[in-house]
N, C-alpha and C positions, 0 to 999 in steps of 0.2 A: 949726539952725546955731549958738546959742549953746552948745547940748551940745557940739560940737566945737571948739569954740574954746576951751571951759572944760577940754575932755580935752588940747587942745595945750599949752592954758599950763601945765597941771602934769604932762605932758611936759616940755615946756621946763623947768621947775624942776627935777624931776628928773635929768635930765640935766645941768644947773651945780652941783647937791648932788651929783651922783657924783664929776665931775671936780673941784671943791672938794677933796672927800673925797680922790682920788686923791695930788692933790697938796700938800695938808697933811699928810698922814700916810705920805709917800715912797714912795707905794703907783702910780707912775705907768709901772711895767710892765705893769700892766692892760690899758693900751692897747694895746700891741703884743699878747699874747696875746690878746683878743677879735678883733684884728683878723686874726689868723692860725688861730683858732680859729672861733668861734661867726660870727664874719665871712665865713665860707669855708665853712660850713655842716657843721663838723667839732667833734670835740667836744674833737682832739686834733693836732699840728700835723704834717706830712707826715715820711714818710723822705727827702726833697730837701728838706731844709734848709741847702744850703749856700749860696743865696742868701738865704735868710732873716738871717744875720748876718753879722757879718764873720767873718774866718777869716785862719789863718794856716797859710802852705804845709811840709809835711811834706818835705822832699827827698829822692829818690831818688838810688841812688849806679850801681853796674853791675849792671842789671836781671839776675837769674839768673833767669830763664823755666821752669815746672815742665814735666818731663819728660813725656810722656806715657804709660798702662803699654798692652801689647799688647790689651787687653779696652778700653780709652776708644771709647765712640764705638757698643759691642756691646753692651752690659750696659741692661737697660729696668728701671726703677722698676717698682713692682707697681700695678696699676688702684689698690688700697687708700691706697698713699704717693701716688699723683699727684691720687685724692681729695682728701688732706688737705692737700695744698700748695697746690690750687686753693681750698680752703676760706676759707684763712688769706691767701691773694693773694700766695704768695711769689712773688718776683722773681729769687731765684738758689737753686740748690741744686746745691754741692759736694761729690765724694768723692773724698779720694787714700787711696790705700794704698801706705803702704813706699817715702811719696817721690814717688808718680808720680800723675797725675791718673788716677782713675778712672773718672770719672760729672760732669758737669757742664751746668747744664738752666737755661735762664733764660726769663724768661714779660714779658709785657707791654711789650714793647720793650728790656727792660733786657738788657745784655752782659755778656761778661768784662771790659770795660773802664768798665762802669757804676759809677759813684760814690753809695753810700747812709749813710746818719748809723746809724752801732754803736750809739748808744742808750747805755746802761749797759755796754757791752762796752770803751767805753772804759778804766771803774774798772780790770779787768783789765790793759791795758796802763800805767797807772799804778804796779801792784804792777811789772811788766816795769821798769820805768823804776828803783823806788825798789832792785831788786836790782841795776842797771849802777851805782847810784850805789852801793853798799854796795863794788861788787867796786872799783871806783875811789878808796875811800875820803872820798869827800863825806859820807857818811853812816858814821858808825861798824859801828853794830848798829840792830836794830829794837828792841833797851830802850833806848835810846837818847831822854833827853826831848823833846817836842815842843818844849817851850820852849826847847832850845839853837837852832830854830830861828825860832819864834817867839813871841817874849817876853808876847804876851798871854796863853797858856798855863804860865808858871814856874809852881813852885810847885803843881801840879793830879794830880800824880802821872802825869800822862798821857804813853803812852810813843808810839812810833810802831808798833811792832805793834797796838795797842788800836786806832789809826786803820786800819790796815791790814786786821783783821777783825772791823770795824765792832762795837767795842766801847769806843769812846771815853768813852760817860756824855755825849755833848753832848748837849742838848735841842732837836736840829733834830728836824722833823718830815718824812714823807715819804708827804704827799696830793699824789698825782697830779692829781686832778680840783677841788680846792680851788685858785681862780685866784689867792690870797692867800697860798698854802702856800711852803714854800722851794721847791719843785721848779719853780716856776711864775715866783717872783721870780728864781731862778736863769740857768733859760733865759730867762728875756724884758725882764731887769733888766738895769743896765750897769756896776752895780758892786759883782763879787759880793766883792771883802775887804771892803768898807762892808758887807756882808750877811754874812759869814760872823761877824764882827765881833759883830754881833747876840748869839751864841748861846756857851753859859758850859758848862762841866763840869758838872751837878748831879747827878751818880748816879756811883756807883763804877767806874771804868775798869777794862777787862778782867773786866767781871762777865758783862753777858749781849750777846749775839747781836740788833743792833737794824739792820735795814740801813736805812741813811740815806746818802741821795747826799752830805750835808754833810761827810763825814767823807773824801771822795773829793776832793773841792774843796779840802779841807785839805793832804792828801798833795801836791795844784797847786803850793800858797804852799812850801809845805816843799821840793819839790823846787827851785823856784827859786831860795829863799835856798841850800841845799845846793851846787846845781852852778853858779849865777852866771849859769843859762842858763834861757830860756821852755823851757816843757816840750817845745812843738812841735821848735824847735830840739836839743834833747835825744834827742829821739824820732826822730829823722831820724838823727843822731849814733850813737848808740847800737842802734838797732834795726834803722831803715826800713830804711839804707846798706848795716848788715850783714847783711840776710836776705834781699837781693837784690830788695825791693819793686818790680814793675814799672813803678808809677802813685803821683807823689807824693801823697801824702794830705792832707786838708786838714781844721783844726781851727777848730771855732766860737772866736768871742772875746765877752767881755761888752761891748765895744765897737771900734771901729777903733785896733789899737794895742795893743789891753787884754790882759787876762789869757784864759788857755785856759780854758773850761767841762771843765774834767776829770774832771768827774761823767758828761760826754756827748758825744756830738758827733765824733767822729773820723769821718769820713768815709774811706773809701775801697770798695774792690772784692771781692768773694769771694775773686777769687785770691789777692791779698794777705790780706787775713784768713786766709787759709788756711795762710800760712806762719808765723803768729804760732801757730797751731796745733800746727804740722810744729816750732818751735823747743819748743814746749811735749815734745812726743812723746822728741822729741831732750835731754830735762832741762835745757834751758836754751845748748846746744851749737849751734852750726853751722861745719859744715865741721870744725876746728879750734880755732875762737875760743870759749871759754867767755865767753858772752854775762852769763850769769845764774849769780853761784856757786851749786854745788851746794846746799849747805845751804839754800840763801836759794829755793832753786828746791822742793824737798825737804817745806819748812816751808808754804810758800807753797799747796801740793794736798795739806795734810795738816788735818783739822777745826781749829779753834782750841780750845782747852780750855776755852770758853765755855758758857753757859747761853741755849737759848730762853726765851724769854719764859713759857712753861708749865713752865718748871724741867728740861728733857729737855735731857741734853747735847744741843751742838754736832755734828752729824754731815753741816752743809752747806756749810760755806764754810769759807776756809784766807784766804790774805792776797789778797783781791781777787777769788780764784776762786771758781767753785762747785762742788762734790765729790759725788759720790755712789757707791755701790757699786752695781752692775744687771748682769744675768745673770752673774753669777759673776765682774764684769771692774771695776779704779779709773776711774773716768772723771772727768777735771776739764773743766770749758766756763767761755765767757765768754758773758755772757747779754744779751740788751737787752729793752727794755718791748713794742715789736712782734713777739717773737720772732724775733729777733737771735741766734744761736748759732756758735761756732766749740765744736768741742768733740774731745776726744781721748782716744782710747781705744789705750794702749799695748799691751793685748796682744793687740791684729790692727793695730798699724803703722795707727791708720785717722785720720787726721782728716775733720770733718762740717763745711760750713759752709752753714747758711741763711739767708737774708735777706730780708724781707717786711714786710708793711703791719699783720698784726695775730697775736695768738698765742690761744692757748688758754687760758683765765682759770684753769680749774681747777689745784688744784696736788695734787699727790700727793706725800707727803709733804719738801712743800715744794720740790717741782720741776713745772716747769708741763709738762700733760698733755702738748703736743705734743714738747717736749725729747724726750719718751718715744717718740713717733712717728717724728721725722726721726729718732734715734741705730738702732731697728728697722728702718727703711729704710733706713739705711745700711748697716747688716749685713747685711739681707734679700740687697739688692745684690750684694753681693761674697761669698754663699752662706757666710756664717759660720755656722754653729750657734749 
C-alpha cells in the first residue's frame, strides 16, 4: 500500500511540474493537442475538425452545380484503385473530365455534401488568394518586400515570392509529431502572430526549397494587411462566389474571432474542391472572369528556381503548388498530410479529387506513393493511355 501511494504522489508531482512547465514557458497548447490526440487514442487529430475550433464561414454566392458527362454513374474503379482507397480509409473520390463529373465514390457515411479539413491544401488556395489580390492591385508583384506589408520583416531582403515557394530562410521548423513543434503550437495555440513572431530570417532567402507550414501563415497576415480583409472573407469574395461553390466552406481560427490557420484547415467538400481544380485546368479563368492573372497563374505551376536541400534544383513546387511531370503529362495538385489531393492534369481536361484519413508515407521522388495511385486511377478510369 505504501508502494502506491509513493507511486501517486510522484504522479501527482509530475503532473504540477508539467503543467508548471506548460505554463511558464507559454507552451499551454499542449493541452488541447494531448487532449485531441493521445486523449482519443490517436496519435494525430481527425479530418472533422471543424468543431474542434472555431471557424469562420466562407460564403457561397449562386451555386453553379457541375454537370454531369454521359459515362457518370457507368464507369467502375479497378479492384487495384478500390484496394488502395480502402487501404488509406478514403472518404471521397472524384473524377471530372472536360467540365463534367465523371466518377464520384464516397465510403464511410461521407457525401457530396460532406465537409472534411484540406490539410495543407489549404497553402494552395492561399497562392489563389495572393494572385486576386496582385490582379486587384493590393499587392504590386511577388518581388514585392514582405516588409511593405509587415514591418517586423524590413530590411531582411525577404520578398513575397521566397514566402510563396517556401524559400523564405525563416527558421520555423516542420515536426508533425513533435507536440512542441510550430505545426502543433500552430493548430492547437491561439495566437498564431504571437507565434509566428517567434521566428527571424536566418538563412538566405530564395536559396533553397524548405517546406514549412510557417511561411503559409505569413502569406495569412500579408494578405490581411494587403486587402483590409480576413482571408475567409476574401476567399468567399474572390473565389468561393465566383466558381460557383455549392457549400459554404468553413475556416479554422486560432481562436473565436482570431486569425484564419492558413497553413490548414479549410474545410469543405470534394465537389467543391473539385472546382478549385476545374479553375486551375482553366489557367486561372472561369466563365469569362480572369480570376487569377495569367502570368501570376503561369509562375505559380512552374518549379521555383530554388535548391533542395541535397543541392538538386527545384523540380516540385511553383508558388503554393506541387508540380511534377508523369507519363509524358504537367500536373500540378494541392496536397494535405492525410492524403488530401485535388490535382490537374490539363492535357486529358481531368481533375482528381481524394479525401481521406491517411496517405502513404513513402515518397518518390518527393511525391507520396499514393498521389501516384489515385492520378493512375483516374486515367485508368476514363481509359487514357
Amino acid at each position: 500500500m505504501k508502494k502506491i501511494f509513493v507511486f501517486l504522489k510522484w504522479i501527482f508531482i509530475a503532473c504540477i511540474l508539467f503543467v508548471g512547465h506548460a505554463y511558464l514557458t507559454s507552451n499551454t497548447h499542449i493541452f488541447k493537442t494531448l487532449k485531441n490526440t493521445i486523449f482519443k487514442g490517436r496519435m494525430a487529430p481527425p479530418i472533422d475538425t471543424k468543431k474542434l475550433f472555431s471557424t469562420r464561414k466562407v460564403n457561397i454566392g449562386t451555386p453553379q452545380p457541375w454537370a454531369k458527362d454521359s459515362t457518370y454513374g457507368k464507369l467502375n474503379l479497378s479492384d487495384e484503385a478500390l484496394k488502395t482507397l480502402n487501404k488509406y480509409q478514403t472518404v471521397a473520390f472524384l473524377v471530372a473530365q472536360h467540365g463534367k463529373l465523371v466518377h464520384e465514390q464516397y465510403w464511410a457515411g461521407y457525401s457530396a455534401l460532406s465537409s472534411t479539413n484540406s490539410w495543407s491544401m489549404s497553402k494552395s488556395i492561399l497562392s489563389l488568394l495572393v494572385g486576386c489580390a496582385i490582379k486587384e492591385g493590393k499587392i504590386k508583384s511577388v518581388e514585392q518586400e514582405v516588409g511593405d506589408y509587415l514591418p517586423e520583416y524590413k530590411n531582411t531582403g525577404l520578398k513575397i515570392k521566397h514566402v510563396l515557394t517556401m524559400s523564405s530562410g525563416i527558421n520555423f521548423k516542420e515536426q508533425y509529431k513533435n507536440p512542441y513543434g510550430y505545426a502543433a503550437k500552430a493548430l492547437y495555440g491561439s495566437d498564431l502572430q504571437r507565434l509566428n513572431n517567434k521566428y527571424r530570417v536566418n538563412n538566405q532567402p530564395g536559396k533553397y526549397f524548405i517546406y514549412l507550414s510557417g511561411n503559409s501563415q505569413m502569406l495569412t497576415f500579408l494578405l490581411q494587411k494587403a486587402t483590409g480583409k480576413n482571408v475567409s472573407e476574401y476567399a468567399s469574395e474572390k473565389l468561393w462566389r465566383k466558381i460557383g461553390a455549392e457549400q459554404p466552406a468553413y475556416w479554422s481560427l486560432d481562436k473565436k474571432g482570431g486569425t484564419e490557420k492558413g497553413f490548414c484547415c479549410f474545410h469543405s467538400n470534394a465537389r467543391d474542391f473539385a472546382k478549385l481544380g476545374q479553375l486551375m485546368l482553366q489557367k486561372g479563368i472561369w466563365n469569362t472572369d480572369t480570376i487569377i492573372p495569367f502570368s501570376y497563374f503561369k509562375q505559380s505551376i512552374t518549379p521555383a528556381p530554388t535548391l533542395q536541400l541535397n543541392g538538386n534544383p527545384n523540380d516540385l513546387y511553383g508558388y503554393q503548388w506541387w508540380v511534377i511531370k508523369y507519363r509524358g503529362m504537367d500536373i500540378s495538385y494541392a496536397r494535405g498530410i492525410d492524403g488530401q489531393y485535388i490535382i490537374s492534369i490539363p492535357a486529358k481536361g481531368l481533375v482528381v479529387v481524394r479525401l481521406g484519413r491517411f496517405r502513404n508515407e513513402t515518397k518518390i521522388n518527393g511525391h507520396p506513393q499514393d498521389f501516384y495511385l489515385y492520378t493512375d486511377a483516374a486515367l485508368d478510369l476514363v481509359n487514357t493511355p
